[in-house]
C-alpha positions as a Markdown table, in Angstrom:
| # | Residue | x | y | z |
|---|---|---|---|---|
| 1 | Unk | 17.1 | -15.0 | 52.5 |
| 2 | Unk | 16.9 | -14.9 | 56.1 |
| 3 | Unk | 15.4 | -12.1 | 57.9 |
| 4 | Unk | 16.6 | -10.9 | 61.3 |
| 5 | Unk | 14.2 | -10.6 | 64.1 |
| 6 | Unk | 11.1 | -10.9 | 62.1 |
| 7 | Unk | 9.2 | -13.2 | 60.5 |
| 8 | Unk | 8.1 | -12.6 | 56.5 |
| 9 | Unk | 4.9 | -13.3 | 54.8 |
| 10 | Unk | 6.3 | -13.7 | 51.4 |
| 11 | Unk | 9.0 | -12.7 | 49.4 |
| 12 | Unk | 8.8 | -9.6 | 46.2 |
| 13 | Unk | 11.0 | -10.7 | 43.3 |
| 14 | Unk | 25.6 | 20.2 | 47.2 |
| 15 | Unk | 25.1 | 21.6 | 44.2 |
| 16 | Unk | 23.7 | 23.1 | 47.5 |
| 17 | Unk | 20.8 | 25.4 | 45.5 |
| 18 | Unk | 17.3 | 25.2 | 45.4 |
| 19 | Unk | 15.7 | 23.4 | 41.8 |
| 20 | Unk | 18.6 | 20.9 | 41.2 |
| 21 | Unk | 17.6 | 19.0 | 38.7 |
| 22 | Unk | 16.6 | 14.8 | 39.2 |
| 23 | Unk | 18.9 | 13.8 | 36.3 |
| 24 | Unk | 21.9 | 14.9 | 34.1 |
| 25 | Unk | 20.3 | 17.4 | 31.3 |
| 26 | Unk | 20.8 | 15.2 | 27.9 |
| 27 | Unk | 22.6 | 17.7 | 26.5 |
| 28 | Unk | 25.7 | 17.7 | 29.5 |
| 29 | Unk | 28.5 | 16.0 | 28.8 |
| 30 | Unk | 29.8 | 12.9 | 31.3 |
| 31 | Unk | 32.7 | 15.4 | 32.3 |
| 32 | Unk | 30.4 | 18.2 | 33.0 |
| 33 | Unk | 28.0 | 15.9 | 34.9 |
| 34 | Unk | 30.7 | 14.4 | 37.0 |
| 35 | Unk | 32.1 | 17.5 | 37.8 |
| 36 | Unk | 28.7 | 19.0 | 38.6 |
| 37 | Unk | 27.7 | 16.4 | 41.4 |
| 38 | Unk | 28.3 | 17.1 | 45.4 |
| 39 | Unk | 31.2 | 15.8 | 46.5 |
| 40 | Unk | 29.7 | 13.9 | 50.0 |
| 41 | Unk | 31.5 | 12.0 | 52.5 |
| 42 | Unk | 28.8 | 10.3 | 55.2 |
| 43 | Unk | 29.2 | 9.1 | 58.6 |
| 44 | Unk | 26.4 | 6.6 | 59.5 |
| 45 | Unk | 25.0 | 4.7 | 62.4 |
| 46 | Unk | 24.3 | 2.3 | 59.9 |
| 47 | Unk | 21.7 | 0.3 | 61.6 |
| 48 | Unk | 19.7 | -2.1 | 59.3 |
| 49 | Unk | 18.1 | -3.4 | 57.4 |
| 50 | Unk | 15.0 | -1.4 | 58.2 |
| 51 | Unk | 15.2 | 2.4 | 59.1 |
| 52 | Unk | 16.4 | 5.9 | 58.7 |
| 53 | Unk | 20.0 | 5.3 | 58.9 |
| 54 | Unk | 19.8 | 2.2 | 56.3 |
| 55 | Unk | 17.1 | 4.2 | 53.7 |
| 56 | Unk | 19.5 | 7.1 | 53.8 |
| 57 | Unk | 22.7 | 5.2 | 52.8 |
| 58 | Unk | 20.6 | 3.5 | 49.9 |
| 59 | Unk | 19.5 | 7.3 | 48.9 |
| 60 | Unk | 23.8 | 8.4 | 48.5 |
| 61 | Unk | 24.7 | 5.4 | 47.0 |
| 62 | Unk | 21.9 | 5.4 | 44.1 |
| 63 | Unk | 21.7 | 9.6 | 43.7 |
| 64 | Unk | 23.1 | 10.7 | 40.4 |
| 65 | Unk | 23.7 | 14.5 | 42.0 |
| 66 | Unk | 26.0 | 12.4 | 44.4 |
| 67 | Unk | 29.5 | 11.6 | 44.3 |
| 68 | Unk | 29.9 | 9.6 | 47.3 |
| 69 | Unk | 33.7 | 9.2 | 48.1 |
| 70 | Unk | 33.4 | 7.2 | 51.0 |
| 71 | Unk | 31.1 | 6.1 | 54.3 |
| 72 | Unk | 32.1 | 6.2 | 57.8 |
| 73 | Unk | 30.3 | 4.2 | 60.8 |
| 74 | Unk | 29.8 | 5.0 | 64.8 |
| 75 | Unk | 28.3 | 3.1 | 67.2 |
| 76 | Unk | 24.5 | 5.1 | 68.1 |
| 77 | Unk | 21.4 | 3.3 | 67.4 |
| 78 | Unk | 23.7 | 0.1 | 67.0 |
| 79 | Unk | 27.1 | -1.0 | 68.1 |
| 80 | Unk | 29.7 | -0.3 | 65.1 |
| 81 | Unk | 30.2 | -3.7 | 64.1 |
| 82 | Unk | 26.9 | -4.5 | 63.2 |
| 83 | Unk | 26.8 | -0.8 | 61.6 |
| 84 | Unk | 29.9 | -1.6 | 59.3 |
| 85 | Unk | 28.0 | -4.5 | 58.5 |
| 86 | Unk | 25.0 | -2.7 | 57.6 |
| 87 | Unk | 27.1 | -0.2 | 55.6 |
| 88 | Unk | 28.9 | -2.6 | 53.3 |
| 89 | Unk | 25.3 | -4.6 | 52.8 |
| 90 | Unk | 24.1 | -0.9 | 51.6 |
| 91 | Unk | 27.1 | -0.7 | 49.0 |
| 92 | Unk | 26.4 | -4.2 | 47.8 |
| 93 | Unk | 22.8 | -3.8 | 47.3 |
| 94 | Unk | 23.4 | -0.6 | 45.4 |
| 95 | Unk | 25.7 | -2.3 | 43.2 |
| 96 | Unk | 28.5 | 0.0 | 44.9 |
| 97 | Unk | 31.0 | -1.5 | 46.3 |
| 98 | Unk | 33.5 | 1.3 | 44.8 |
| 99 | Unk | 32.1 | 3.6 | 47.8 |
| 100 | Unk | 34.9 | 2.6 | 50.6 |
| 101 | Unk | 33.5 | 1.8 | 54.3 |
| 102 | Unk | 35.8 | 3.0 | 56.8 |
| 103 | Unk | 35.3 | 1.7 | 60.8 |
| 104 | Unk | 35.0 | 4.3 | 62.9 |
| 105 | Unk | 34.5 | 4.5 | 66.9 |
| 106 | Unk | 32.8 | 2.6 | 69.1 |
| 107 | Unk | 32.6 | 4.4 | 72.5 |
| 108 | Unk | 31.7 | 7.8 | 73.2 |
| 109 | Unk | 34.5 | 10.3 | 74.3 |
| 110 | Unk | 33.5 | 9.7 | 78.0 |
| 111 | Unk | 30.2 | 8.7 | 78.4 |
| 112 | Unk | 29.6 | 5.5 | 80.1 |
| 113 | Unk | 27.0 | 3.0 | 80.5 |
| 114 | Unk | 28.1 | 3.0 | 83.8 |
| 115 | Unk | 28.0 | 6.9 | 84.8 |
| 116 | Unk | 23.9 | 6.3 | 82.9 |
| 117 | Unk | 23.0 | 4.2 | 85.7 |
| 118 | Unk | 24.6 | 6.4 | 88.3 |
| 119 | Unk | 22.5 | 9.5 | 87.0 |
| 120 | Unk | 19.6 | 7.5 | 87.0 |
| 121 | Unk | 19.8 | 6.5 | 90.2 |
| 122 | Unk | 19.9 | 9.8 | 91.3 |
| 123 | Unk | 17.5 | 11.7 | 88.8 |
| 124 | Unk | 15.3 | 9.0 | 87.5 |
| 125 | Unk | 15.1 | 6.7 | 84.6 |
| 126 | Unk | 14.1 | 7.5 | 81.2 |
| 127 | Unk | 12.5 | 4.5 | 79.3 |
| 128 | Unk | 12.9 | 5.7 | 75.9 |
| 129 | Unk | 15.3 | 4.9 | 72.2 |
| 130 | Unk | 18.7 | 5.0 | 74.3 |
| 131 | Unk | 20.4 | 3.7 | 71.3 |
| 132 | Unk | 23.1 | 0.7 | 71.9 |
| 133 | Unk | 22.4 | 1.8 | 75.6 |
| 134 | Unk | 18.8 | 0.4 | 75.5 |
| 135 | Unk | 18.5 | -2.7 | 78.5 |
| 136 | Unk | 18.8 | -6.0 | 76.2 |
| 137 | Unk | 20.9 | -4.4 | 73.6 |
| 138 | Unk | 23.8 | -7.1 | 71.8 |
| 139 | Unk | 27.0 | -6.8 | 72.9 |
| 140 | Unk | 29.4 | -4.7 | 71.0 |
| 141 | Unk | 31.3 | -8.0 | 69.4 |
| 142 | Unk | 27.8 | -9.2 | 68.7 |
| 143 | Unk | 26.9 | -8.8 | 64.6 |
| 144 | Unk | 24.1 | -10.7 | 62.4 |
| 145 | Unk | 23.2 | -11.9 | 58.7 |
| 146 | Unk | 21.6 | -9.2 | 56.9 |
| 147 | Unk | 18.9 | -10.3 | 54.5 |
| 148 | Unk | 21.3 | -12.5 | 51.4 |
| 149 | Unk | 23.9 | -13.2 | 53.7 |
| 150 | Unk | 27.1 | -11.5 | 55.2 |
| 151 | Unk | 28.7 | -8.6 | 53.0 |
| 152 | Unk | 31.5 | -10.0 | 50.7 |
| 153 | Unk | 33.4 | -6.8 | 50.8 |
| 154 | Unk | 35.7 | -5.8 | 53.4 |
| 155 | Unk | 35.9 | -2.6 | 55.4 |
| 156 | Unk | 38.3 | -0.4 | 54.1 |
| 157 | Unk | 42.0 | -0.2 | 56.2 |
| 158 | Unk | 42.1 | 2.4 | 58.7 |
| 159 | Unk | 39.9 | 4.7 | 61.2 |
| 160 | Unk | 37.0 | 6.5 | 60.6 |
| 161 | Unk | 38.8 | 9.7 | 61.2 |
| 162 | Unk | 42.3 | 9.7 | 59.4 |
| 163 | Unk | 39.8 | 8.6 | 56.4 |
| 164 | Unk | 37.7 | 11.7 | 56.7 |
| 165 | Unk | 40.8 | 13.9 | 57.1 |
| 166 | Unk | 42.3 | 12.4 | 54.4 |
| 167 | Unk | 39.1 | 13.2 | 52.6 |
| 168 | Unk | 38.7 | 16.5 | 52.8 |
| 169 | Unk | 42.3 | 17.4 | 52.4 |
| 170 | Unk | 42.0 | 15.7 | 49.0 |
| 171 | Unk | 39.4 | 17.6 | 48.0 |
| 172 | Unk | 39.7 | 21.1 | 49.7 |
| 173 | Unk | 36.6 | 23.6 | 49.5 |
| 174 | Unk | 34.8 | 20.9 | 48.0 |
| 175 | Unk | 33.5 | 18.0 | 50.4 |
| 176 | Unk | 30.0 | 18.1 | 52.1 |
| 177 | Unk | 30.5 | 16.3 | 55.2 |
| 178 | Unk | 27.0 | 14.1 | 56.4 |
| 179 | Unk | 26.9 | 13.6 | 59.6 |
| 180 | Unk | 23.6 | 11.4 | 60.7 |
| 181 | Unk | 24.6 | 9.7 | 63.7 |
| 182 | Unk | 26.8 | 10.7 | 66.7 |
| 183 | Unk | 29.5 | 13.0 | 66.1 |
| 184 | Unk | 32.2 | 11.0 | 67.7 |
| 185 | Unk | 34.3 | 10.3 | 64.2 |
| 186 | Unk | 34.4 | 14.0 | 63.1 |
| 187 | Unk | 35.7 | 15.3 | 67.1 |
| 188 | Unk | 38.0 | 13.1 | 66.7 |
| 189 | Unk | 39.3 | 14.1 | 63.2 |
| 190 | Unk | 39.1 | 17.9 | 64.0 |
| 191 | Unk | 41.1 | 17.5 | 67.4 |
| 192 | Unk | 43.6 | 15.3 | 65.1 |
| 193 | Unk | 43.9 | 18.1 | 62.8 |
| 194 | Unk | 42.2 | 21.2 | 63.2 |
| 195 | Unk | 42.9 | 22.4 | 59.9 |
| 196 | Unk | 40.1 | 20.1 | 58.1 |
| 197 | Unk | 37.5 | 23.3 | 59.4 |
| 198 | Unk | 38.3 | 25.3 | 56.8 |
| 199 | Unk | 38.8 | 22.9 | 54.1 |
| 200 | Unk | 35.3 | 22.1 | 54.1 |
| 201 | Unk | 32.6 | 22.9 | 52.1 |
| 202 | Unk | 29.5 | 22.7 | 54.5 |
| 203 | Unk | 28.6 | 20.0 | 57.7 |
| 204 | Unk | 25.4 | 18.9 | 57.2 |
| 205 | Unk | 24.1 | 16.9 | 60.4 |
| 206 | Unk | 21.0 | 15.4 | 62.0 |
| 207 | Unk | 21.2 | 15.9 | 65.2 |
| 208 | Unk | 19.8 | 18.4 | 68.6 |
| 209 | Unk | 16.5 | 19.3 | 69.8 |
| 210 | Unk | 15.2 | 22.7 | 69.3 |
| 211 | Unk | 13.4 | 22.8 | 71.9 |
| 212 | Unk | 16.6 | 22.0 | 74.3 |
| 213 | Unk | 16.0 | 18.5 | 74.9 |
| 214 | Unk | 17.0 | 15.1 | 74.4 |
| 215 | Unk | 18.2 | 13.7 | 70.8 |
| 216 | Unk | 19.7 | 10.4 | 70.7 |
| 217 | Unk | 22.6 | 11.8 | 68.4 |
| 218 | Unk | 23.9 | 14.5 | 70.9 |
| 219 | Unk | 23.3 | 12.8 | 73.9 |
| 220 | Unk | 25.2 | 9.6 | 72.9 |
| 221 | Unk | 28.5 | 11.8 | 72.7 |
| 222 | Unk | 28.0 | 15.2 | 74.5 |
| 223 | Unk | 31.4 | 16.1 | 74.5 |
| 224 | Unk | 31.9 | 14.8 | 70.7 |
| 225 | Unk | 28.8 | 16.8 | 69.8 |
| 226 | Unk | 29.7 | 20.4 | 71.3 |
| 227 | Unk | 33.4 | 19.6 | 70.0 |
| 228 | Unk | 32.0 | 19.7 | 66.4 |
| 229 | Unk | 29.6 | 22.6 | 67.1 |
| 230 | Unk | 31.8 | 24.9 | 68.1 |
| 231 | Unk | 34.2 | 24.7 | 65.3 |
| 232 | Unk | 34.1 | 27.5 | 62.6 |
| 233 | Unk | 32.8 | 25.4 | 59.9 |
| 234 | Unk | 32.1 | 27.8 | 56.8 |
| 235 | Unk | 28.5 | 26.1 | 56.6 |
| 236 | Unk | 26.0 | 24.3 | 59.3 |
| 237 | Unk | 22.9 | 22.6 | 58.1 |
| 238 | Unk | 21.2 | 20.7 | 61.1 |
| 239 | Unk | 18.3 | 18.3 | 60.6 |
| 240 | Unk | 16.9 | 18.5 | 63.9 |
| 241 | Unk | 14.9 | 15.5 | 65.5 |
| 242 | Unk | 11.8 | 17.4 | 65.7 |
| 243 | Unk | 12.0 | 17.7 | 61.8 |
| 244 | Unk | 12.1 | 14.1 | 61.0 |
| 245 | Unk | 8.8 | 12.9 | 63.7 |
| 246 | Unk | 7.1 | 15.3 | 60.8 |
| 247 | Unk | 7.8 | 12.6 | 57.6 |
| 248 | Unk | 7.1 | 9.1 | 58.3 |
| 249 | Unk | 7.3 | 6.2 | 56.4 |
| 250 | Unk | 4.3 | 4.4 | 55.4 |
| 251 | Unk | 3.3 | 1.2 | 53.0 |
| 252 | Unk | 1.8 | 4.0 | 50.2 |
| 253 | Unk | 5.5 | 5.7 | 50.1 |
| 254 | Unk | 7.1 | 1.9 | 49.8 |
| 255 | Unk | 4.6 | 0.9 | 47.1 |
| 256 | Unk | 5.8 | 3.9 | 45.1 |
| 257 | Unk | 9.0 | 2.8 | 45.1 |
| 258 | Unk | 8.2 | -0.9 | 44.4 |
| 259 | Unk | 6.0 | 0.5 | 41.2 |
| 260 | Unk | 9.0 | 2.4 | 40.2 |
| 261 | Unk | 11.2 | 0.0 | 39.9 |
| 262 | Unk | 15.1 | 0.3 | 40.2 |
| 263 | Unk | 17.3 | -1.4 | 42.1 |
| 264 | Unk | 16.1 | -1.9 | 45.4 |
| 265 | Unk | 12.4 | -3.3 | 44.4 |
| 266 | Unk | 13.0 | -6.2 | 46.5 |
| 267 | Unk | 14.6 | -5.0 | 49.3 |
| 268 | Unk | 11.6 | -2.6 | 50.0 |
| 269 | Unk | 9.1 | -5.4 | 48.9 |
| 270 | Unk | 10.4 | -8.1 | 51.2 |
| 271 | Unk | 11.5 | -5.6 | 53.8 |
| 272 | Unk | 8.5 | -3.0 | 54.4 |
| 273 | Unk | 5.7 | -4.4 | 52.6 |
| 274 | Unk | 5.7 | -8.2 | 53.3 |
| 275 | Unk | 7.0 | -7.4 | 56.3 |
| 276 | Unk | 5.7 | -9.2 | 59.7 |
| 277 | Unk | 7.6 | -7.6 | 62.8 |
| 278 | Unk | 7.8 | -8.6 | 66.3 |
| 279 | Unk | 5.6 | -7.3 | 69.2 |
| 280 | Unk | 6.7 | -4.1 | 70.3 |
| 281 | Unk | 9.1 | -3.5 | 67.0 |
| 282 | Unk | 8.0 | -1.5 | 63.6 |
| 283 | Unk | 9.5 | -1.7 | 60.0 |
| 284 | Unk | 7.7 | 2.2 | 60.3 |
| 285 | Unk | 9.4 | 4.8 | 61.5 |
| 286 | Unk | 10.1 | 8.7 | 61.4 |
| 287 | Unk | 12.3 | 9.6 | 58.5 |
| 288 | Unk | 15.2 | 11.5 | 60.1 |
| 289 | Unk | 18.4 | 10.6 | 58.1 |
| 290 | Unk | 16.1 | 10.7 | 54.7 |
| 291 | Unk | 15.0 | 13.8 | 54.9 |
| 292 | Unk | 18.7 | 15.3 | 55.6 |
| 293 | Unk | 20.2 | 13.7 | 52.4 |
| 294 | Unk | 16.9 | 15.2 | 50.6 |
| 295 | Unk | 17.8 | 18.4 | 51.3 |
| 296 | Unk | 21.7 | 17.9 | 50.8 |
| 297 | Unk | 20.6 | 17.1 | 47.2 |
| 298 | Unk | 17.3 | 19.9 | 46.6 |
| 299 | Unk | 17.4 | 22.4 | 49.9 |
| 300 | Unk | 14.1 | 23.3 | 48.1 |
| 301 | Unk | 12.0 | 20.9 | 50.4 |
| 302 | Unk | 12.7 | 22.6 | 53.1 |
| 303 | Unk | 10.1 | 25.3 | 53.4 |
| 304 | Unk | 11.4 | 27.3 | 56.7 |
| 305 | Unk | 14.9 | 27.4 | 58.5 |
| 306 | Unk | 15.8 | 29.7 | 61.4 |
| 307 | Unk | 19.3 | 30.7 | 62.8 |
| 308 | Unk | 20.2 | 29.3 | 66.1 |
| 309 | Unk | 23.3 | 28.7 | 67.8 |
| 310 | Unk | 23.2 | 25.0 | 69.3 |
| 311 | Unk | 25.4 | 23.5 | 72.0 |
| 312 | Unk | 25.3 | 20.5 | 74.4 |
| 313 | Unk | 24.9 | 20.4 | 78.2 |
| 314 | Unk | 28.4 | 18.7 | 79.1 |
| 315 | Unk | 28.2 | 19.2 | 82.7 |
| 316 | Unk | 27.8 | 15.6 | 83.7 |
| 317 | Unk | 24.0 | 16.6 | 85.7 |
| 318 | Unk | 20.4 | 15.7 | 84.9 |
| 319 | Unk | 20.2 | 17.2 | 81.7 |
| 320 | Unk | 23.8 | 16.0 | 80.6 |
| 321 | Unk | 23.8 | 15.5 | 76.8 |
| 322 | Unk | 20.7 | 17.8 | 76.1 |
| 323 | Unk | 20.6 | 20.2 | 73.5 |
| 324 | Unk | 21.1 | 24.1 | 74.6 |
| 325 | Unk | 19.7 | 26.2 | 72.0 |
| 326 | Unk | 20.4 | 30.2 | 71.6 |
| 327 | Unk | 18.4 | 32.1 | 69.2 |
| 328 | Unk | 19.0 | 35.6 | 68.5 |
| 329 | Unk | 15.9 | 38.5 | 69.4 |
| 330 | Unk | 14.5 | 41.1 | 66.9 |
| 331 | Unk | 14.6 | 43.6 | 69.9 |
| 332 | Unk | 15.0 | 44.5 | 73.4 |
| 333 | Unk | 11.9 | 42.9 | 74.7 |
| 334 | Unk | 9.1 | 45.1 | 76.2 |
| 335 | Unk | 8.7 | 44.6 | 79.8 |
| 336 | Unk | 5.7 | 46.0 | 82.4 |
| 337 | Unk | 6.7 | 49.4 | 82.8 |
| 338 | Unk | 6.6 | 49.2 | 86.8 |
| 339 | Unk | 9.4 | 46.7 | 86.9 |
| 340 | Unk | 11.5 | 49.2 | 85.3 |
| 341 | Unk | 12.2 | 52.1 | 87.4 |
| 342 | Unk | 11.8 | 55.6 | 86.4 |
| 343 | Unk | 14.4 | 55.9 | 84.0 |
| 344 | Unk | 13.2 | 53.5 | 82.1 |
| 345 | Unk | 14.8 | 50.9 | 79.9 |
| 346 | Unk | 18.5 | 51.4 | 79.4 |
| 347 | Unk | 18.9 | 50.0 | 75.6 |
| 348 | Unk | 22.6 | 49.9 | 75.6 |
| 349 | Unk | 23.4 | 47.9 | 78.4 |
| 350 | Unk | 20.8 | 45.1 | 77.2 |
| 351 | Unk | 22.8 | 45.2 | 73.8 |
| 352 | Unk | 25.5 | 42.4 | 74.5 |
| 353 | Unk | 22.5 | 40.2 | 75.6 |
| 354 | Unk | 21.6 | 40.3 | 72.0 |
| 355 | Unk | 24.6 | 39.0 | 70.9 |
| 356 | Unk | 25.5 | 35.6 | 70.7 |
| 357 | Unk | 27.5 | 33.3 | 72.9 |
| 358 | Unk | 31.1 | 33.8 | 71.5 |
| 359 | Unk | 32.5 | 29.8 | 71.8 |
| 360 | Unk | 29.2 | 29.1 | 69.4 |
| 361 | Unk | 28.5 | 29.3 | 65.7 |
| 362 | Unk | 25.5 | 29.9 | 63.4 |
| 363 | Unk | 23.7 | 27.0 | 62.4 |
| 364 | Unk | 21.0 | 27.0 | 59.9 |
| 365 | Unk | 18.2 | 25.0 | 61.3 |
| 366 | Unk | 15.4 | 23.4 | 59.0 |
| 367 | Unk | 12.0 | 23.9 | 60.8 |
| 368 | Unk | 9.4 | 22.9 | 58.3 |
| 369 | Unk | 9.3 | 20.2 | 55.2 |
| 370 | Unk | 7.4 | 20.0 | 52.0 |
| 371 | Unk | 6.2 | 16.6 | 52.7 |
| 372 | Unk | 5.4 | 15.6 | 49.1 |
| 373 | Unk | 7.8 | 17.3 | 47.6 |
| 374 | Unk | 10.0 | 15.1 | 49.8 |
| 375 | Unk | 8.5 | 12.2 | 48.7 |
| 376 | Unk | 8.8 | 12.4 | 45.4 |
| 377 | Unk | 12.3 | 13.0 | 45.3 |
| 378 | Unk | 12.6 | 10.2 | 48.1 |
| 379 | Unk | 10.8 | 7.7 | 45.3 |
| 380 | Unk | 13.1 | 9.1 | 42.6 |
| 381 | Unk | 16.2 | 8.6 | 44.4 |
| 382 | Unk | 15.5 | 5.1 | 45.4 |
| 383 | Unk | 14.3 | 4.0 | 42.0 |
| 384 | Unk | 16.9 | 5.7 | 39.6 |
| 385 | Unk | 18.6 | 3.3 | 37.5 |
């Protein structure tokens, strides 16, 4: 078993409600279990075989509450080639090669690597996780061995988003759409056929800054972000990045899973625990993507939420591909009285500034995790058998 850019030290052998339960009750029958799982469709950066996009595809694929009817991949945090590589290694190692992997795109709508060096010319640099925009990054043709060997299964025929159209319109009112890396796929689908909006049963995503900054999933594809955003989806759940720096992995969560056994034990073994990186590279990182499917599955864990209304800066300046974040007031605010005048303040004509931008739709924001409560789940979902 070869591992990819590190060396190893050794080698291990919607029901969408809060209190969903781990496991089937004994008494439900198959049909009734079947029927009661959330119908999920993901889209996935699929980078591997360490990380947050990898540990959340290995999450779907093993979660009995799950009925995962297919994966889609985009180029973010890797090109798509290696990502659809990634994606069918995830199906294989979850003995789940039923779960079709559809390619999906490789470019953003319009942004460039190009036009990023122009604006940085002009505005500065910014040395941090650009994705596959990062200096030294492989080419986009360029994919490699993932621990085992290559995937024996192939990707399924067909684009990313004629497969997610075809999706949802199989299953109207019932598909949860995941959406953990950039939103390119799912622009493309709703421009193709608007009608999908409707259809769908909520659009979970990880993804934006609520503080209006940068996030690598917005500001890979601006236009493919604020595209999705402002559709009239009948349910937004956004994982923001902030939430994810708050749950880390860490060799105690990964030793929990190795103790409890299931079918990844020696992926986590060989791949966190005996684990030697490079200089300047981590198996260790902030667990984004994992915390979005845990609260797809219990929304329990998430302990506070707020109401915003997020869009992306698309005007091609310095802060092109940022997050722009409305939140709603209690109340006209209270000002110093001198600024006033002598009339005082007029509350009627500050009431349309209360109201929010009309292009722009409620999103339910999670702003605060139950970290062990997270945990557990996270150690139950990789270990179920």
């Amino acid at each position: 078993m070869t591992l990819p850019r590190g060396r190893r030290r050794g080698i291990g052998a919607l029901a969408l409600a809060a209190g969903l339960l781990l496991l089937p009750l004994p008494s439900a029958s198959p049909t009734a279990a079947a029927e009661s799982r959330i119908k999920v469709l993901a889209d996935q950066d699929s980078a591997g075989p360490h990380g947050t996009n990898f540990l959340s595809l290995l999450m779907l694929l093993n979660a009995p509450q799950v009925d995962l009817l297919g994966i889609t991949t985009v180029s973010g945090d890797q090109w798509v080639e290696p990502s659809t590589v990634f994606a069918l290694h995830a199906v294989e190692l979850a003995g789940r090669s039923d779960v079709p992997v559809v390619k999906g795109a490789e470019r953003p709508l319009l942004r460039t690597g190009r036009e990023l060096e122009l604006r940085e010319a002009l505005y500065g640099t910014f040395p941090n996780w650009r994705g596959t925009y990062n200096p030294g990054t492989p080419p986009p043709e360029r994919v490699w061995e993932p621990p085992g060997g290559y995937p024996e299964t192939e990707p399924h025929p067909g684009r990313a988003a004629e497969f997610i159209i075809e999706t949802i319109r199989a299953h109207p009112g019932e598909l949860v759409l995941y959406f953990a890396g950039p939103l390119t796929n799912l622009a493309l689908a709703v421009r193709m056929d608007p009608g999908i909006v409707p259809l769908t049963r909520a659009l979970y995503v990880m993804g934006a800054s609520t503080g209006g900054g940068f996030e690598l999933n917005w500001w890979w594809d601006p236009e493919a972000a604020a595209i999705v955003m402002r559709e009239p989806w009948k349910e937004i759940v956004v994982t923001p990045g902030e939430l994810g720096f708050k749950v880390l992995s860490h060799p105690e969560l990964m030793r929990r899973v190795v103790a409890a056994g299931g079918p990844f034990t020696e992926h986590v073994q060989s791949l966190y625990l005996d684990y030697e990186p490079l200089p300047n590279l981590s198996q260790w990182s902030a667990m984004w993507d994992e915390v979005a499917v845990a609260a797809l599955i219990d929304p329990s864990i998430v302990t506070e939420t707020q109401t915003m209304w997020l869009d992306v800066d698309i005007t091609h300046g310095p802060k092109y591909g940022h997050t722009v974040v409305w939140t709603r007031p209690e109340e006209v605010p209270t000002f110093f009285m001198a600024y006033s005048g002598p009339e005082g303040l007029d509350r009627e004509a500050w009431a349309d500034l209360l109201e929010p931008p009309a292009h722009l739709r409620a999103a339910t924001v999670q702003r605060e995790v139950d970290i062990a409560r997270f945990e557990d789940l996270f150690v139950q979902l990789m270990s179920h058998r």
